[in-house]
N, C-alpha and C positions, 0 to 999 in steps of 0.2 A: 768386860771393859778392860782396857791395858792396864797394868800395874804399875811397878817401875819403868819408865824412859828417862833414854839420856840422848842431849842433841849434841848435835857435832857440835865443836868448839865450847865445849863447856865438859866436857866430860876429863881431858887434859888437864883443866884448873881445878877440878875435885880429886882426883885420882891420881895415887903415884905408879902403883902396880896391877895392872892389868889380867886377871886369870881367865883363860879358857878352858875349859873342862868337856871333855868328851867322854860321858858315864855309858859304860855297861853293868848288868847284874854283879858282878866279879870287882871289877876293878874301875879307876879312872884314870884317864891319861893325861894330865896339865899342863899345860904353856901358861910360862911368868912372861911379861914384857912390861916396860917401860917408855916413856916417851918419845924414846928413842930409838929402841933392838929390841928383839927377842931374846930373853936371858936365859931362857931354861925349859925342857921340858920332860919330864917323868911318870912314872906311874906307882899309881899306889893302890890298898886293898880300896874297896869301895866302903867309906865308913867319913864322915865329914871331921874325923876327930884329927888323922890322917894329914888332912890340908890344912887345918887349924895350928898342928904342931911344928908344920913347916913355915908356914906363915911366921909366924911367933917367934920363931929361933932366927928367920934369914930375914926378914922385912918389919923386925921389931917397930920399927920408929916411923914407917910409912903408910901411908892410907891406900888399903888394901881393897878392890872389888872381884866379885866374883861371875861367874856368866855360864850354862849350860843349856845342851837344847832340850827341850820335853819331847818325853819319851814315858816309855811304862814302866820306869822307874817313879815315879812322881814325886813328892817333893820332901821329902827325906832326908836329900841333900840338902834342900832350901832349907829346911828346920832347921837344922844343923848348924850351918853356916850364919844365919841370923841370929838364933839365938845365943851368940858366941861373940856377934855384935856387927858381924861383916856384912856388907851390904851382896844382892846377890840376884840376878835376872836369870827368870826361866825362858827362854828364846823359842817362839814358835819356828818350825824349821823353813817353814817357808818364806819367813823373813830375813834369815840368816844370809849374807851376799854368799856367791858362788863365781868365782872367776870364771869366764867363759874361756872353751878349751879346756878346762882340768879336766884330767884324766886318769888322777893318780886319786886314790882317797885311802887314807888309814885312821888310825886313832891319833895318831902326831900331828898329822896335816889337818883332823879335823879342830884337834884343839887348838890350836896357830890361827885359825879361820877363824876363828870361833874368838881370841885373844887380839886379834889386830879388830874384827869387825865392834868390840865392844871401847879398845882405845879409840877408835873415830865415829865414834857416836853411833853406830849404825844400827844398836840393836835395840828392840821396846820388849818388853817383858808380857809375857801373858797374866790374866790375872788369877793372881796365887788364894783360894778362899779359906778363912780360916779351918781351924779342926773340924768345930759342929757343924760350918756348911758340907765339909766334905763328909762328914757323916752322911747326912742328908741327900747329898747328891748319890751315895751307895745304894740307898733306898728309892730314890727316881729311878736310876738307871735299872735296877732288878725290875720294877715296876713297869718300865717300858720295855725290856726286853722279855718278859712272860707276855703280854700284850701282843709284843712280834710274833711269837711264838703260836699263841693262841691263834692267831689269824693265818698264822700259816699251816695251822694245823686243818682250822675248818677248809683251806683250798686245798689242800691235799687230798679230804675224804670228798670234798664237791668231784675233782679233778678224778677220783676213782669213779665214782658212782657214772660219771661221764665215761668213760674209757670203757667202763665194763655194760653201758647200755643197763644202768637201773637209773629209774627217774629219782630224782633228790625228792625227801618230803615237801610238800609245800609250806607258806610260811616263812617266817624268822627263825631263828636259831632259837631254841627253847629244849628244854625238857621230853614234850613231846614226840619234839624231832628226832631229839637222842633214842629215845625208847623205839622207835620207828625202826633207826638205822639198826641199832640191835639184834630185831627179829629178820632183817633182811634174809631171802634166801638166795644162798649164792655158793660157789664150792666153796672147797676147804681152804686153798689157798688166801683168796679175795676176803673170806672168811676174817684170818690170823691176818691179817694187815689193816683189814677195816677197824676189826677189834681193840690190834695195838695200837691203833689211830686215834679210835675212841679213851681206849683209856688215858695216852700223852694230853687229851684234850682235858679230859676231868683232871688231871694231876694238874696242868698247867691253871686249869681258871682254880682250882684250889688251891696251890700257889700265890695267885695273885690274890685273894680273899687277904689271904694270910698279910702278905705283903703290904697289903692297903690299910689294915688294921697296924698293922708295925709302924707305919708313916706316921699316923697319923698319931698314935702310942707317943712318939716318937716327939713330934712337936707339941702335942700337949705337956710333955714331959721340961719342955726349953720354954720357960717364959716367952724369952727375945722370940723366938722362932712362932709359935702361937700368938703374939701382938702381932708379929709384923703380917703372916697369913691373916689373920683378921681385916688388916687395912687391906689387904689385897685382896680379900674377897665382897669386900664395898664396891670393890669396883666392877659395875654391869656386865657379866661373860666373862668374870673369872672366880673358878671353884676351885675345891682342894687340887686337883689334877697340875692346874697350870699354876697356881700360887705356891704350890711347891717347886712346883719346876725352875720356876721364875727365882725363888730366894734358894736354891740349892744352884744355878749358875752366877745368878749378882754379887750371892754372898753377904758379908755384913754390911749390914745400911750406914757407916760410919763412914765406908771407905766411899761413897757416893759425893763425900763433900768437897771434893777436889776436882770434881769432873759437872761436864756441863751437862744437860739434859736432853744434848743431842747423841753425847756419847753412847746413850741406851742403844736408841735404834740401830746405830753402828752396828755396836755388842752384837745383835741380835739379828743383824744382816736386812735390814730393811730400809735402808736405806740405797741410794740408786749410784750405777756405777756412772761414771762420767770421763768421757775421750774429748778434752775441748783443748784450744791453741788460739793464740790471740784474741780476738775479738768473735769468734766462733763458739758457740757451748755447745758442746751433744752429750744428754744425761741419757741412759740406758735403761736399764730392766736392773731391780734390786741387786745387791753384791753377794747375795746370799751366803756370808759370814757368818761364823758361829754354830751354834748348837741347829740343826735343820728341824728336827722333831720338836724343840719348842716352838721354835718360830712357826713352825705348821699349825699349832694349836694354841700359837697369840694368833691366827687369822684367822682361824676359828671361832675363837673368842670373841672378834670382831664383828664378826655374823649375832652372836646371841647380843651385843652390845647395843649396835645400833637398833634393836628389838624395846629395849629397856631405856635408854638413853638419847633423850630428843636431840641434844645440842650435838651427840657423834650422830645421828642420824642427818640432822640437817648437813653437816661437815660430809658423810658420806653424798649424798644426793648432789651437793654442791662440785665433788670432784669428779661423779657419774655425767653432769652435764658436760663437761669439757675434753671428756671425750667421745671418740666412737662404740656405738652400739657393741659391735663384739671383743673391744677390751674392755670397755666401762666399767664393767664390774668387778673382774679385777683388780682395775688399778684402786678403784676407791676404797675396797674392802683392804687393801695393803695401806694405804691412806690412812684411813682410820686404824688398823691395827700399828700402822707406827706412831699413831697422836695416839695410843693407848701406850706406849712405850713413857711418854712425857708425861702421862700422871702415873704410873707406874712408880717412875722414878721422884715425884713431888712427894707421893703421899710416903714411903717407904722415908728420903729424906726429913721430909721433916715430920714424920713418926704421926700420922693421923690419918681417918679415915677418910673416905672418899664423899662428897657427898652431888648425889645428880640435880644438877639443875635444869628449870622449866625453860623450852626452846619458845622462840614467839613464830616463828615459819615454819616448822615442822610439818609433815603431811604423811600419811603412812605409804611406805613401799608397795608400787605399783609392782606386775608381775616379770615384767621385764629388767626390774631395778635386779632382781633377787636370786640367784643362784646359790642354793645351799651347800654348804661341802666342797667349793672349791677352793684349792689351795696350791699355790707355783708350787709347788714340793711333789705333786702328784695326790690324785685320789683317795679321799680319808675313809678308812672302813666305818662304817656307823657305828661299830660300837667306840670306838675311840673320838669319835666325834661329840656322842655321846656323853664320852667321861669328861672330855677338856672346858665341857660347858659349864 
């Protein structure tokens, strides 16, 4: 969800001085402006103490903001700068205005852009999560990047075994299979490749052991973080997998009280794009916003939900009737995974668990209702389907 916004005409009445900040590893380049002109613009080490000192000695007496775009610097600056008391927007870049026709770009002209788009309102801030969620998020992202990993490892030895004319064991992926691939006979070459294949595969899933024990270490360890996981996994078709995912991108459940319960779904890109004019409305296919890998595995979750829970069951089947056969099921299971967004954000705000209530129409899914594993994001490997349940 966004963080700090500021609207046009109102940003003018709060602010006297204006900063745009264009960071690299090294250094920053800043543009001062005022309501009027562009005053100034500099460069300094990359260090938020830096901007502070300049602030303080040349704009004593004035109400000072600050503005950067994100980048893989992360927020460093923002600590910095806020805890020093300056208010201060991390700008996603794609929202940052771009005059059409420029054709010049450096670090001056970016900060100028960056200092006039934040004096007229233009910029919203992404949302900044505290330390411990971003701890947390350290440990999702390792989590799902061994996972990528892992699965690109078993199509590489499928994608050999094919190439070289050996039939794959039959079967799931197991133990077994492993000891199989092992004894292959094959030369020397196919040999040392299958091998080192085998072995990135064992290092990766014991990596991720490790990894999932550390998570999990990790929120046992956080009171806050082990309550709020608790209410999220009351709710039907979501487990540690997505319960973390979920509080390691929302963040602290405090900042939730400022925003509506639609702004989840937004967050979280599930909600529908829309091209209307007058009296015409034309809504689209979701805007697919934000984090993609969770959103894949809140619709996932969707799937085990409606299993467990009559009244999203009855709500899915409801939004399956209205349309056709070969969308239906998609659009309803994204339905229901964004009305999972709305208690998401109920139970997390007001700090309690979830509890399922008895439907009075419910009926259980016929066979055409039900397609397991699909998701707009593309095709879920089972075991990751698996884990998000």
């Amino acid at each position: 969800m966004p963080g700090l916004s500021f609207h046009q005409g109102s940003t003018l009445g709060q602010y006297d001085i204006f900063s745009g900040l264009d960071v690299d590893k090294k250094s920053i380049t800043v543009t001062y402006a005022d309501s009027q002109q562009i005053l100034c613009s500099l460069r300094v080490p990359y260090e938020a103490r830096h901007l502070i000192a300049y602030v303080r000695k040349h704009f004593a007496d004035r109400r000072v903001i600050f503005a950067y775009e994100a980048g893989p610097t992360g927020y460093g600056l923002y600590d910095g700068l806020t805890a020093a008391g300056f208010p201060c927007l991390i700008a996603p870049a794609s929202m940052i205005p771009v005059a059409p026709g420029q054709r010049v770009k450096n670090n001056r002209l970016d900060s100028k852009k960056i200092a006039i788009a934040l004096r007229n309102g233009e910029l919203k801030s992404i949302h900044v999560p505290s330390p411990l969620y971003r701890h947390l998020r350290h440990l999702t992202k390792q989590r799902d990047l061994l996972v990528r990993q892992i699965t690109a490892t078993k199509i590489r030895i499928k994608a050999l075994c094919l190439f070289e004319g050996m039939a794959f064991p039959p079967g799931k992926w197991s133990r077994q299979v492993i000891e199989q691939l092992q004894r292959f006979s094959c030369s020397e070459a196919v040999r040392f490749r299958l091998d080192g294949l085998l072995a990135a595969l064992e290092f990766n899933q014991r990596q991720l052991l490790q990894t999932m024990r550390a998570l999990r270490r990790f929120c046992r360890q956080e009171e806050e973080l082990w309550r709020c996981l608790g209410y999220l996994r009351s709710i039907p078709g979501i487990g540690l997998i997505v319960g973390t995912d979920l509080l390691a991108r929302i963040g602290d459940w405090r900042q939730l009280a400022g925003h509506k319960v639609s702004q989840l779904g937004s967050f979280l890109g599930l909600v529908p794009t829309e091209h209307s004019t007058g009296e015409k409305v034309h809504r689209g296919s979701i805007n697919r916003a934000g984090d993609r890998r969770l959103r894949s595995k809140l619709i996932q979750s969707a799937w085990a939900a409606i299993r467990k829970d009559p009244e999203l069951l009855e709500f899915y089947q409801a939004v399956y009737k209205r349309h056709s056969p070969n969308q239906a099921a998609r659009k309803a299971i994204v339905a229901v995974a964004r009305k999972l967004t709305g208690r998401i954000f109920a139970i997390l705000k007001e700090q309690r668990a979830y509890e399922v209530r008895p439907a009075l129409r419910s009926r259980p899914l016929t066979a055409e209702e039900i397609r397991p594993g699909e998701s707009l994001d593309g095709p879920q490997k089972q075991e990751e389907a698996q884990r998000s349940s």
